[in-house]
LOVEXLUM-517124 format. One line per 3 residues: their letters; for each residue x, y, z of C-alpha. Coordinates in Angstrom, 2 decimals, always signed. Layout:
# residues N
a = X Y Z | ...
END
This chain:
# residues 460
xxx = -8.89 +14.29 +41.37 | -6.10 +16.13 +39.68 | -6.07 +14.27 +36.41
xxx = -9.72 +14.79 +36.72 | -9.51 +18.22 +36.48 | -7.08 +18.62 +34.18
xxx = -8.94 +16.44 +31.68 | -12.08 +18.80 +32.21 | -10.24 +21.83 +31.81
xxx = -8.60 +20.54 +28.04 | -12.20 +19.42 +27.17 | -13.66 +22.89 +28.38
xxx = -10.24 +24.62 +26.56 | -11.34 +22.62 +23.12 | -15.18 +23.21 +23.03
xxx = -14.16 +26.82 +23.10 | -11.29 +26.24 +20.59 | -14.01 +24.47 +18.33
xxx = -16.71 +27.13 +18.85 | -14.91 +30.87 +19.09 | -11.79 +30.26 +16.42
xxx = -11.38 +28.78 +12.90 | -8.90 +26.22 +14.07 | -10.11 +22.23 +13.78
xxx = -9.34 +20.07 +16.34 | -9.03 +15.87 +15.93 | -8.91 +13.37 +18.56
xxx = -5.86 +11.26 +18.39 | -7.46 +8.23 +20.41 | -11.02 +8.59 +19.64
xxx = -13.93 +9.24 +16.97 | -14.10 +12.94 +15.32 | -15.70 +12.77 +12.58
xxx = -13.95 +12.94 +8.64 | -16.02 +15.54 +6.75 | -13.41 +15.79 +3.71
xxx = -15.44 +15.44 +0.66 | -13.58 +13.89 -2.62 | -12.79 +16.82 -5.75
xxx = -13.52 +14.96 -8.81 | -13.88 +15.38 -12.35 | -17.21 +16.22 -13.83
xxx = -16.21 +13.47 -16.84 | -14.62 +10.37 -15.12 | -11.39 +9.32 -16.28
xxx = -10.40 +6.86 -18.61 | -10.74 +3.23 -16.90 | -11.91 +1.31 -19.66
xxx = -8.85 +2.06 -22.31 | -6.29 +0.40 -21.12 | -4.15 -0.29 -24.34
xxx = -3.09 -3.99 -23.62 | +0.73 -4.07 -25.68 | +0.68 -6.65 -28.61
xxx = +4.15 -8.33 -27.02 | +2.22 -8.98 -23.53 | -0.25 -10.92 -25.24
xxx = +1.61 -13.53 -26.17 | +4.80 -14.64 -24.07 | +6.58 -17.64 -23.92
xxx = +4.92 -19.03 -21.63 | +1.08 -18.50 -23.59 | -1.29 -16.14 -24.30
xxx = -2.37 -13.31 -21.86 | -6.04 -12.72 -21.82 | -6.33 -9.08 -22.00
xxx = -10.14 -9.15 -21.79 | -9.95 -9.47 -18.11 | -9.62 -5.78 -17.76
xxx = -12.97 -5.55 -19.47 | -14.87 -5.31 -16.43 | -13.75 -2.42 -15.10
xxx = -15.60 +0.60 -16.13 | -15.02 +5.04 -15.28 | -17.55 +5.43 -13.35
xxx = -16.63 +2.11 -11.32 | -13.16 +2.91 -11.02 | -14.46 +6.06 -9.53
xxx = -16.31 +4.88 -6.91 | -12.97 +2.50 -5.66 | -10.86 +5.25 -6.04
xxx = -12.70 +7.16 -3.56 | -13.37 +3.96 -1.28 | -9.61 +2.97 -1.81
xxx = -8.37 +6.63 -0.58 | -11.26 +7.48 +1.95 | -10.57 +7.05 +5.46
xxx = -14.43 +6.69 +6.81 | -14.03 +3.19 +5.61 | -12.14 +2.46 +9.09
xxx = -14.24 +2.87 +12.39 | -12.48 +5.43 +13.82 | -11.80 +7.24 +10.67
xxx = -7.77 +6.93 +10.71 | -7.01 +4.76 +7.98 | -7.86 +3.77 +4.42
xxx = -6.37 +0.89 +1.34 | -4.11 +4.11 +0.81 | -2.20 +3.99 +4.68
xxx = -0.16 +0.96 +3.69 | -0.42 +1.25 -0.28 | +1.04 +4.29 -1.28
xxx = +1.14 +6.02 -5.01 | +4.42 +6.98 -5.23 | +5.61 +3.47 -4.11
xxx = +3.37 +1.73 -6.86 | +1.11 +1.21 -4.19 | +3.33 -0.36 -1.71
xxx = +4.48 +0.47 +1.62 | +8.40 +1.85 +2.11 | +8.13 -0.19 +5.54
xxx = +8.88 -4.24 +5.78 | +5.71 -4.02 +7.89 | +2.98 -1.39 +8.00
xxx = +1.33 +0.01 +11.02 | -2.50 -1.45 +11.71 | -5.01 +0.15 +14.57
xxx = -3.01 -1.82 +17.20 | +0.49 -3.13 +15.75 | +2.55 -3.91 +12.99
xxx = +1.25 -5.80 +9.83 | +2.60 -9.48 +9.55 | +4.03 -9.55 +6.15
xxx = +4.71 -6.77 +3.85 | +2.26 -4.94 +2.22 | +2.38 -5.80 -1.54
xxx = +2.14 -3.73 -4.96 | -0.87 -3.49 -6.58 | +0.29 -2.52 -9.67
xxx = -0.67 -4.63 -12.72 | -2.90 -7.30 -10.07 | -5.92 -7.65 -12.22
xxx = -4.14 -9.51 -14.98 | -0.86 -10.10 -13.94 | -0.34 -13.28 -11.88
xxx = -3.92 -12.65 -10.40 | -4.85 -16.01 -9.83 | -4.04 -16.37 -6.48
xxx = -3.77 -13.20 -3.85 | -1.83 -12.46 -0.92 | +1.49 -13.45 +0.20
xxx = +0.18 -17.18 +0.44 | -2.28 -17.35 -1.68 | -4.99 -17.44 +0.88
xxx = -8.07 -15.76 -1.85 | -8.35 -16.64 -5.41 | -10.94 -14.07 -6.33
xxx = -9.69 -10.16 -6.52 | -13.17 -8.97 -5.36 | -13.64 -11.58 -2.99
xxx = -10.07 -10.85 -1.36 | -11.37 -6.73 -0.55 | -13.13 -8.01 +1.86
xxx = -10.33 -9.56 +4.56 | -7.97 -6.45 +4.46 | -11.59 -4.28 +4.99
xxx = -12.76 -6.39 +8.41 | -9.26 -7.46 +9.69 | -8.97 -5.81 +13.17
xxx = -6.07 -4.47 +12.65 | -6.05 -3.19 +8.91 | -8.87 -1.23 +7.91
xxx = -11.29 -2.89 +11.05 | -14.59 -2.60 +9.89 | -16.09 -5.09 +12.30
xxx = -20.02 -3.79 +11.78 | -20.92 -3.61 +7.77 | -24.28 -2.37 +8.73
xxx = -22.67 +0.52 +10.19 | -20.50 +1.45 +7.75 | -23.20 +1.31 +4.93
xxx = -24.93 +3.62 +7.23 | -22.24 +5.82 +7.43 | -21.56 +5.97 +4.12
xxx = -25.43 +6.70 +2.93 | -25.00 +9.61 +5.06 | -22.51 +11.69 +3.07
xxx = -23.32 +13.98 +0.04 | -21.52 +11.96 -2.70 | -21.64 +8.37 -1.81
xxx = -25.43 +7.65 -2.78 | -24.70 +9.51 -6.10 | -21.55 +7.43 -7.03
xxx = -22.97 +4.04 -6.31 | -25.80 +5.28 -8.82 | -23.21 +6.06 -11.18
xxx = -21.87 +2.95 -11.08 | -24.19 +0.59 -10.62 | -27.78 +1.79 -11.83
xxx = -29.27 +2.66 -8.22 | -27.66 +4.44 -5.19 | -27.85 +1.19 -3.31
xxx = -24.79 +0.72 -1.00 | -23.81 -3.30 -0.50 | -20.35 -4.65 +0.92
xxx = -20.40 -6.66 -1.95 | -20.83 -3.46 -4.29 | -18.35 -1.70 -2.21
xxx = -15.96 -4.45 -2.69 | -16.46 -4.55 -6.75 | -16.10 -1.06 -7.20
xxx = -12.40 -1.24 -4.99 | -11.63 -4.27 -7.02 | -12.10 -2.31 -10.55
xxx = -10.20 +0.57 -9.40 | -7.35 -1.53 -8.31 | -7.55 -4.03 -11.86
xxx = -7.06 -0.59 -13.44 | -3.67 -0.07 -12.03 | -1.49 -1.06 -14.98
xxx = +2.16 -0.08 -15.47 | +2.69 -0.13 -19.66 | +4.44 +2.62 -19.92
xxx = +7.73 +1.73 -18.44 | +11.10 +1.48 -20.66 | +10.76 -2.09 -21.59
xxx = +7.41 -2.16 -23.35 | +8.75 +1.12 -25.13 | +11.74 -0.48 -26.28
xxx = +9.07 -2.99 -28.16 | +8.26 -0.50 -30.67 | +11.31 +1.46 -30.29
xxx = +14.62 -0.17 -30.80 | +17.76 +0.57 -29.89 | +16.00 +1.96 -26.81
xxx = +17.72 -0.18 -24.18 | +21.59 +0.48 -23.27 | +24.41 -2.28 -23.83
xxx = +24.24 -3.07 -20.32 | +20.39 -3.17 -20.17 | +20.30 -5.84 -22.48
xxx = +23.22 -7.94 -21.07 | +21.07 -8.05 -17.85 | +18.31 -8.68 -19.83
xxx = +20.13 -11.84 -21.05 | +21.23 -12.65 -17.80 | +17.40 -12.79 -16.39
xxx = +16.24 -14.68 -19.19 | +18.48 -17.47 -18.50 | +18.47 -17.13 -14.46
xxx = +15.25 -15.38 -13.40 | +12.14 -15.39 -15.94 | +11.61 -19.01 -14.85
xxx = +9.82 -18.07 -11.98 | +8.93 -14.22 -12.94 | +7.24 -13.72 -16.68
xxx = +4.55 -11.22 -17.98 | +1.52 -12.30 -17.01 | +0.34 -16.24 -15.48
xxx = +2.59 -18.39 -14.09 | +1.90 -21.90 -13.28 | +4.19 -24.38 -11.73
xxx = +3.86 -27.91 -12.39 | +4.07 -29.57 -8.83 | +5.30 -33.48 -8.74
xxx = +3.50 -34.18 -12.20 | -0.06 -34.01 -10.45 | -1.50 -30.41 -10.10
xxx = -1.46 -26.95 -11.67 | -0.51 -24.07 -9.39 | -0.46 -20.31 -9.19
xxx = +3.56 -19.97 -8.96 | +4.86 -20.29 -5.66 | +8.21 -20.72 -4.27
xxx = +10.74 -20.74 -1.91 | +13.68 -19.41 -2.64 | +16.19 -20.06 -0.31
xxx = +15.09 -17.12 +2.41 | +16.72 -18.03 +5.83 | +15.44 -17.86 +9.15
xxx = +11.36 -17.10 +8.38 | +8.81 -18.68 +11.16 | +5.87 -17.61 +8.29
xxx = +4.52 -20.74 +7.20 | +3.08 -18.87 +4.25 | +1.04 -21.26 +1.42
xxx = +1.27 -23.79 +4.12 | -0.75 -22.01 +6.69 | -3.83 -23.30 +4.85
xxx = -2.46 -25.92 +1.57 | -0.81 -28.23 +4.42 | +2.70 -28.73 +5.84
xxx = +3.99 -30.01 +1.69 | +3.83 -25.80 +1.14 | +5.41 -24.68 +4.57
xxx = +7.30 -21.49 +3.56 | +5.77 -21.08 +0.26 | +4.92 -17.43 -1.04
xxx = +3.72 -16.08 -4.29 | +6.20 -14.79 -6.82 | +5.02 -10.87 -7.25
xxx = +5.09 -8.97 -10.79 | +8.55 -7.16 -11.38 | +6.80 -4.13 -12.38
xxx = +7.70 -1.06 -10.62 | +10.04 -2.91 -8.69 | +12.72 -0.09 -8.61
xxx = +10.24 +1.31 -6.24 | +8.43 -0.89 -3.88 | +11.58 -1.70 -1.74
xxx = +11.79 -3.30 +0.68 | +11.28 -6.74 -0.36 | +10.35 -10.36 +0.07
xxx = +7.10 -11.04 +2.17 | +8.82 -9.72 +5.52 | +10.78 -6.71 +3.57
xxx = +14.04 -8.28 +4.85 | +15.98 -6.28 +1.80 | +16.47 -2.76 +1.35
xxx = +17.13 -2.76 -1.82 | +17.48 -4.50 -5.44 | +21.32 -4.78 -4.54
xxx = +20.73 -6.82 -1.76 | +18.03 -8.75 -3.32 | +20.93 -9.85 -6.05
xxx = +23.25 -10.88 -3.79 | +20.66 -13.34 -2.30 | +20.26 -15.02 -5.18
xxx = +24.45 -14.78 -6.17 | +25.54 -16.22 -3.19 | +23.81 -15.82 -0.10
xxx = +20.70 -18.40 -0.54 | +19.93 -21.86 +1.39 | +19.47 -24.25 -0.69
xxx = +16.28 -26.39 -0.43 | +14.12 -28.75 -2.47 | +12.26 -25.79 -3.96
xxx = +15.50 -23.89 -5.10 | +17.47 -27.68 -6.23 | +15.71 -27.46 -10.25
xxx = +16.26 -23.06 -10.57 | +19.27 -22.10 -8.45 | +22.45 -23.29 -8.10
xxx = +23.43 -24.79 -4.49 | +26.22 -22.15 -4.32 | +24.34 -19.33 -5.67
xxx = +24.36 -17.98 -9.11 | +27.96 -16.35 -8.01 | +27.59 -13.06 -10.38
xxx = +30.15 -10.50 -11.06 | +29.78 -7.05 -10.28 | +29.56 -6.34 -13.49
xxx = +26.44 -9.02 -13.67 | +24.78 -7.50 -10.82 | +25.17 -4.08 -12.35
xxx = +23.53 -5.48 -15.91 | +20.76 -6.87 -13.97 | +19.80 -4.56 -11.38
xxx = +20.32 -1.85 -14.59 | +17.61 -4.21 -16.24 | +15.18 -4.50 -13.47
xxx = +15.33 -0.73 -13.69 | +13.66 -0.60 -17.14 | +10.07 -1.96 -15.51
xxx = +9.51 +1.50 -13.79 | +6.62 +3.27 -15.19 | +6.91 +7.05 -13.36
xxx = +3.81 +8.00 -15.64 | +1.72 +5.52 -12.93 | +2.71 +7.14 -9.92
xxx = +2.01 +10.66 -10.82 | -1.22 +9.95 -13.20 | -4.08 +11.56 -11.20
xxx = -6.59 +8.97 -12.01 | -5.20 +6.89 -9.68 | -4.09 +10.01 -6.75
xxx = -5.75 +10.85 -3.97 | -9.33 +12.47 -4.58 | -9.19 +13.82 -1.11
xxx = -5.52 +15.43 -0.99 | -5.00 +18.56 -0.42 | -3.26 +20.51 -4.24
xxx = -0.84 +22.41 -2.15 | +2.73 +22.31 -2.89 | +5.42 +20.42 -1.26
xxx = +7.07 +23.98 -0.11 | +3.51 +24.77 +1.38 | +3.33 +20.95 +3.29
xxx = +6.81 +21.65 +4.58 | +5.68 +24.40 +6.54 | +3.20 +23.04 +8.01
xxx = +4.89 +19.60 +9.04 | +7.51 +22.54 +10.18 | +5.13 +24.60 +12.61
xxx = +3.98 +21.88 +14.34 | +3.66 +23.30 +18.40 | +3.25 +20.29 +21.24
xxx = +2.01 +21.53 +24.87 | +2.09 +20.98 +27.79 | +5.02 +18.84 +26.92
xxx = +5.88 +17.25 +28.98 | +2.71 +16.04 +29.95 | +0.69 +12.96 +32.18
xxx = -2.77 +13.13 +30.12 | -3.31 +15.09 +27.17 | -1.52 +17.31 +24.45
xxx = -2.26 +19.10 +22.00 | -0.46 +18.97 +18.29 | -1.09 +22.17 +16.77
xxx = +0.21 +23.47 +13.25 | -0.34 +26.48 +11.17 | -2.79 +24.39 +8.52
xxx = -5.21 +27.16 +6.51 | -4.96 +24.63 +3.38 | -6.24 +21.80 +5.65
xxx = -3.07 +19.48 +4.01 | -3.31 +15.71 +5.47 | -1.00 +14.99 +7.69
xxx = +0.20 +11.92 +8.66 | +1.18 +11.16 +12.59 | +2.60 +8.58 +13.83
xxx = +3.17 +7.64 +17.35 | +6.98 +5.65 +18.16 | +8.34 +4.35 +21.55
xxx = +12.06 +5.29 +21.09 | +13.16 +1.68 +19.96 | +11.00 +2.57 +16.90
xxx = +8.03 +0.39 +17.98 | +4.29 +1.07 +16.92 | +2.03 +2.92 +19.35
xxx = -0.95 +4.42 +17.30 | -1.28 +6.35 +14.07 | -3.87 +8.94 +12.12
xxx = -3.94 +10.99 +9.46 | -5.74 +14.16 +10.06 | -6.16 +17.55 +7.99
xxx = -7.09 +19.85 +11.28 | -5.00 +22.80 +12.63 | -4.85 +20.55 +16.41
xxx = -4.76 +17.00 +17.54 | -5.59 +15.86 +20.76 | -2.76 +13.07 +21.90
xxx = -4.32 +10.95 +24.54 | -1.31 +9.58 +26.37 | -3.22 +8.50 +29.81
xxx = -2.10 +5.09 +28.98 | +1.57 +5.35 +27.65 | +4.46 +4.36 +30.21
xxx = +6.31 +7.16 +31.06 | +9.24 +8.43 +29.38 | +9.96 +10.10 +25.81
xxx = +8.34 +9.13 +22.66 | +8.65 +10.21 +19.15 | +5.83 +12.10 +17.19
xxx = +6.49 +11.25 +13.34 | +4.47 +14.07 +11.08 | +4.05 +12.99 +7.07
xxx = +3.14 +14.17 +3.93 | +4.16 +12.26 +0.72 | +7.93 +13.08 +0.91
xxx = +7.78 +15.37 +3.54 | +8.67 +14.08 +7.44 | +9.46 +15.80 +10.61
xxx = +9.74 +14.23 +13.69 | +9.18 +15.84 +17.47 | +9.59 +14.20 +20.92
xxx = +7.43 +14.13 +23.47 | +7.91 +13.48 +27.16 | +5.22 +11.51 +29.32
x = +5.08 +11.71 +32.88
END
């Protein structure tokens, strides 16, 4: 009877909160619904142009088809871009593409496995820079979907990623809002909202996602560009590494019989993911795409189960700390490549020259629905953040001073660091269901872009 009342009295305390003062309140274990509309520009930007360099389109390996990008178009980009970044996609409006593939990480995840509705993803959330012509015949981890649009859809209805379980509903949903109908029109003639459409428009945005502005196409057309030690590790890769990662399609030749998107296994120890072999049959147990190198200088950690923290550690797998296996036998030495420091230096140094910066801060590819305010201004409000009654056995509230409405990030931690739930949410309060936590303390982790602070709560 007492939990009863109390959980009357915070629903009577927030219908007045909601209905006398200018705070917002979200539900953090529940539907409220998302009414943050996207700012855009009243001329798209520039999709279509994407400047394909002259020494991409021919490697070593062949030609690179640079009309691929041709289907993406501004106004389609448009539409993904908001789809990609908007969080009514998800059913209880808490999540969007954008949750595990952030900008500022080349649209990866700085986590070796993101946080669904429920738990933790089960492999690493890849990059998606550079995916619509780099490598892009095969997708995921193990190559489960060979067609970009086609793939939009299993991240979009898996439970626990985006978990949009009824289509029907979402279409719906989305008719509903002031700047959906318009932007389908846009893009596609007539303001009629498909999955299929929805799943185009996310593909075009993402195929639009290239990273040529980084120090190694520059140093095409500019030389002397790259330092002494730049191009000894540039040496170095091209006799040890570009095997298995070029510019562009790879193809293995496997036993003399087939074609393949290039896969591997390379020597990782101690993985239970069967990887390509989940669905190609036990011959590709523990097979996994090889990923672009692009951006890598910022989408650590790595591998499919983020196992390394960093490029450093990557190196030294392939130096010295490897096992050896039929895959590795024709590319890798048993023992390792066994580089100096000075090698590992070179190539890491190397590696270094694929960032493109310009990609993670061009706002073509931002978020349409964040908030412009400063990183001083999100500070204080991460800062200001007020839990009560804390402890507590049902309900709290998360309050912070928000006028700007920034979007906030929270994350709910056992303290052993384990997944409980998650939502992002621009309101001034957040209601924290806890009625079905175990007791004892748990950590509240607050983000936005750069900015974290983290506050403890007890449950009783």
């Amino acid at each position: 009877m007492k939990k009863l009342l109390i959980s009357v009295s915070l629903i009577l305390t927030t219908i007045f909160i909601l209905g006398f003062s200018n705070l917002s309140t979200t539900v953090l274990n529940g539907y409220v619904g998302n009414d943050l509309v996207p700012s855009l520009p009243d001329i798209p930007f520039d999709y279509e142009n994407q400047n394909f360099p002259l020494h991409l389109e021919e490697t070593e390996w062949g030609f690179n088809d640079s009309t691929i990008l041709d289907m993406v178009t501004d106004n389609g980009a448009t539409l993904g871009r908001v789809l990609f970044f908007d969080e009514k996609l998800s059913a209880n409006e808490n999540l969007s593409c954008a949750t595990c593939h952030k900008q500022e990480l080349s649209f990866a995840d700085d986590t070796p496995f993101s946080m669904g509705v429920t738990e933790n993803t089960g492999r690493n959330s890849m990059q998606l820079n550079d995916l619509g012509w780099s490598n892009r015949t095969n997708f995921f981890w193990d190559l489960s979907e060979s067609d970009l649009t086609d793939m939009i859809s299993l991240p979009l209805r898996n439970e626990n990623e985006i978990g949009v379980t009824d289509i029907d509903a979402l279409i719906e949903k989305l008719e509903e809002t002031d700047y959906y109908p318009d932007l389908f029109e846009e893009s596609f003639g007539d303001p009629l909202i498909t999955e299929q459409r929805i799943n185009e428009a996310i593909a075009q945005f993402i195929s639009s996602m290239v990273t040529f502005n980084s120090k190694f196409d520059r140093s095409h057309t500019e030389p002397g560009l790259l330092t002494e030690s730049e191009i000894r590790g540039s040496e170095l890769f091209s006799l040890n590494c570009s095997i298995c990662h070029t510019d562009g399609n790879s193809f293995f030749l496997f036993g003399g019989f087939m074609d393949l998107p290039f896969i591997f296994n390379n020597g990782l120890s101690e993985t239970n993911d069967l990887g390509a072999g989940e669905w190609m049959g036990e011959e590709f147990d523990h097979l996994f795409k090889v990923p672009t190198l692009r951006n890598i200088e910022l989408t650590a950690p790595y591998m499919h189960d983020g196992r390394f923290e960093s490029l450093e550690e990557v190196i030294d797998h392939y130096s010295e700390d490897l096992e050896p296996n039929e895959w590795t036998g024709e590319f890798i030495p048993a023992d390792g490549f066994n580089y100096t420091d000075q090698q590992k230096t070179d190539l890491i140094n190397f590696l270094k020259t694929f960032t493109d910066l310009s990609f993670t801060e061009d706002e073509k590819w931002s978020d349409p629905f964040a908030s412009t305010t400063s990183s001083e201004e999100v500070l204080e409000v991460i800062n200001s953040v007020n839990i009560f009654p804390n402890p507590t056995s049902d309900y709290a509230i998360i309050e912070m001073i928000n006028p700007s409405s920034v979007m906030i990030e929270l994350t709910v931690l056992d303290m052993s660091g384990r997944f409980i739930k998650k939502m992002s949410s621009h309101n001034e309060q957040v209601i924290l269901d806890v009625t079905g936590f175990n007791k004892g303390n748990y950590i509240i982790e607050l983000r936005s872009g750069s900015q974290r602070q983290s506050e403890l709560i007890t449950v009783l």
